[in-house]
C-alpha positions in Angstrom: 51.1 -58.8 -27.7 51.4 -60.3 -24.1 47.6 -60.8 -22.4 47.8 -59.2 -18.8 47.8 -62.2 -16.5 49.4 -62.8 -13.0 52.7 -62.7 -14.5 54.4 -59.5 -13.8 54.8 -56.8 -16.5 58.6 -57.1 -16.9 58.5 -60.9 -17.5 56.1 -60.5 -20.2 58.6 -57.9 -22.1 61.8 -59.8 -21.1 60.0 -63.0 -22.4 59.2 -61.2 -25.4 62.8 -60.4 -26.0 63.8 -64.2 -25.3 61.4 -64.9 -27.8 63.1 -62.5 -30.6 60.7 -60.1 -30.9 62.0 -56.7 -31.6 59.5 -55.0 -28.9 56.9 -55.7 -26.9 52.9 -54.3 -26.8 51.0 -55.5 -23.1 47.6 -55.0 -23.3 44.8 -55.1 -20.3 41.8 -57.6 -20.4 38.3 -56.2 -20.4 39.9 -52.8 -19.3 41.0 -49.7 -21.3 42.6 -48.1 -18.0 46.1 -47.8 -18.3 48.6 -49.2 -15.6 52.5 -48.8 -15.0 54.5 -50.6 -15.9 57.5 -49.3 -14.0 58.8 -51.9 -11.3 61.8 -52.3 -8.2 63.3 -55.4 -10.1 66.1 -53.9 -11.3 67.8 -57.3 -12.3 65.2 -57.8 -14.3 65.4 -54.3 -15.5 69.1 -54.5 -16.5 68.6 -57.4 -18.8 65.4 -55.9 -21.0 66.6 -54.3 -24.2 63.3 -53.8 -26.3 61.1 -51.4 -25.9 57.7 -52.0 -24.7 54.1 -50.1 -24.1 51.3 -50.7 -22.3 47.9 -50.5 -24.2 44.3 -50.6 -23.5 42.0 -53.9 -24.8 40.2 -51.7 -27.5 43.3 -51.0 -28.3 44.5 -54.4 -28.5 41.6 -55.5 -30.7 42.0 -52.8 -33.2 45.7 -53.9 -33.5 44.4 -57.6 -33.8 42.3 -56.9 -36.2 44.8 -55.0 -38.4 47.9 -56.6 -38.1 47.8 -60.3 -38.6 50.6 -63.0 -39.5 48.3 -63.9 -42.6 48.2 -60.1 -43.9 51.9 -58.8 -42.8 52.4 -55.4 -41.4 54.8 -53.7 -39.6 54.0 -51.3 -36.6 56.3 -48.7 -35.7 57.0 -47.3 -32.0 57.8 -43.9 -31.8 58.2 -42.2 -28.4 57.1 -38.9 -27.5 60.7 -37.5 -26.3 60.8 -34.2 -25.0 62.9 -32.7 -22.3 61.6 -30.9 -19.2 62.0 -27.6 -19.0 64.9 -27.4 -17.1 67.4 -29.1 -19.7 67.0 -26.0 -21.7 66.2 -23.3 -18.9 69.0 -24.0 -16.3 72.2 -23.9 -19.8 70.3 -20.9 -21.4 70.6 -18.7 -17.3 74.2 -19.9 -17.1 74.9 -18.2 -20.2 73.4 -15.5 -19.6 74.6 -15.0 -16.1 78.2 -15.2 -17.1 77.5 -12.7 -19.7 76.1 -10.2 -17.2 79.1 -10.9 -15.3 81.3 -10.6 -18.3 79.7 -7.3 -19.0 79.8 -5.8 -15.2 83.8 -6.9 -15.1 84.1 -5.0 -18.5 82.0 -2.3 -16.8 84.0 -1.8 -13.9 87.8 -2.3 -15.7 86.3 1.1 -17.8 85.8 2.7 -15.5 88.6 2.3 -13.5 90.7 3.4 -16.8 88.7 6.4 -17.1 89.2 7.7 -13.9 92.8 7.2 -14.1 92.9 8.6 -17.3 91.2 11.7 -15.9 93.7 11.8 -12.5 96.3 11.7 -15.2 95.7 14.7 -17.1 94.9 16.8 -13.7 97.5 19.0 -12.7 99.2 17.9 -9.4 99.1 20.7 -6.3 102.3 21.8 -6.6 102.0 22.6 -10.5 99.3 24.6 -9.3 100.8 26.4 -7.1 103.4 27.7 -9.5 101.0 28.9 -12.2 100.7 33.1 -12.5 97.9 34.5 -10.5 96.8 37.6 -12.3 94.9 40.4 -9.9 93.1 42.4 -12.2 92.4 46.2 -10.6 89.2 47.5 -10.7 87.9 50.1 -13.3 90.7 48.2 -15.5 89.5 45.3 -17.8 92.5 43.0 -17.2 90.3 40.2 -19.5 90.4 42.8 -22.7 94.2 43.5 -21.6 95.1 39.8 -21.6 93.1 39.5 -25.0 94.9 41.7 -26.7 99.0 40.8 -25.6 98.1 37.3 -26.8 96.6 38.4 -30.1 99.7 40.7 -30.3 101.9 38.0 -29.8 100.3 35.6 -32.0 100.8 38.4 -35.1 103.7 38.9 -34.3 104.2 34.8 -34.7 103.0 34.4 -38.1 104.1 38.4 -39.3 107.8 36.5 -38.8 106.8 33.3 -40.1 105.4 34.6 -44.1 108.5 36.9 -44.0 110.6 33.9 -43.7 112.3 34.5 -40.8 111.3 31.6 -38.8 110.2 33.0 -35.9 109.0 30.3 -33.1 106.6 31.1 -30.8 106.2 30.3 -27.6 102.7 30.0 -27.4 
């Protein structure tokens, strides 16, 4: 552990790591406030490969006290990682935004099939100009009329079809 003196932060950890340590603890004297340690020396930066943290003296103490070079003890550093936010927000939007686009493109191409399926299937206005237009008189059911020459027609169908004449009809 490096005493907090005038030497800067950085020179403590970097001297640390000339030293062979494998990281480095920097405590403050006759203060538990917590400082820093982020600097503008980025040469200095650049070279540090350890990891360091900055501690408070009661800290330090306790760690004195518990880890000495006559007992042995290892201490391990583990940082708290965690992402913002954003790293998970802004990927999980994107996904969903292209499947609301995927989905509105599948939308619309339905659609579009649809209603040219259904123009399809119209009859154009020509065909339906040639179609028979049947003017029923009044007192006359022309419906009851038309009922029965179909029904007459379609006996007649199957009468010639079970006799085995093969009759086809047109209907």
């Amino acid at each position: 552990m490096a005493l907090l003196t005038s030497i800067l932060f950085l020179w403590q950890v970097l001297n640390a790591q000339r030293a062979g340590y494998k990281a480095a603890i920097v405590h403050n004297v006759d203060s538990d406030e917590l400082i820093s340690m982020g600097s503008q020396d980025i040469d200095v930066l650049k070279k540090i490969d350890i990891p360091s943290v900055f501690i408070g003296e009661s800290s330090a103490k306790s760690l004195k006290e518990e880890f000495t070079y006559e007992k042995g003890g290892h201490i391990v550093l583990i940082p708290e990682f965690s992402l913002p936010l954003e790293y998970y927000l802004i990927p999980f939007l994107i996904i969903v935004g292209i499947c609301l686009i995927l989905i509105v493109i599948f939308m619309i191409t339905k659609f579009v099939q649809d209603r040219h399926r259904a123009r399809r299937n119209r009859l154009q206005k020509d065909q339906l100009k040639k179609l028979p237009i049947h003017k029923f008189k009044k007192g006359k059911c022309g419906f009851l009329e038309l009922i029965k020459q179909s029904m007459l027609a379609s006996f007649k169908c199957c009468l010639g079809a079970t006799e085995g004449i093969g009759a086809v009809s047109e209907y």
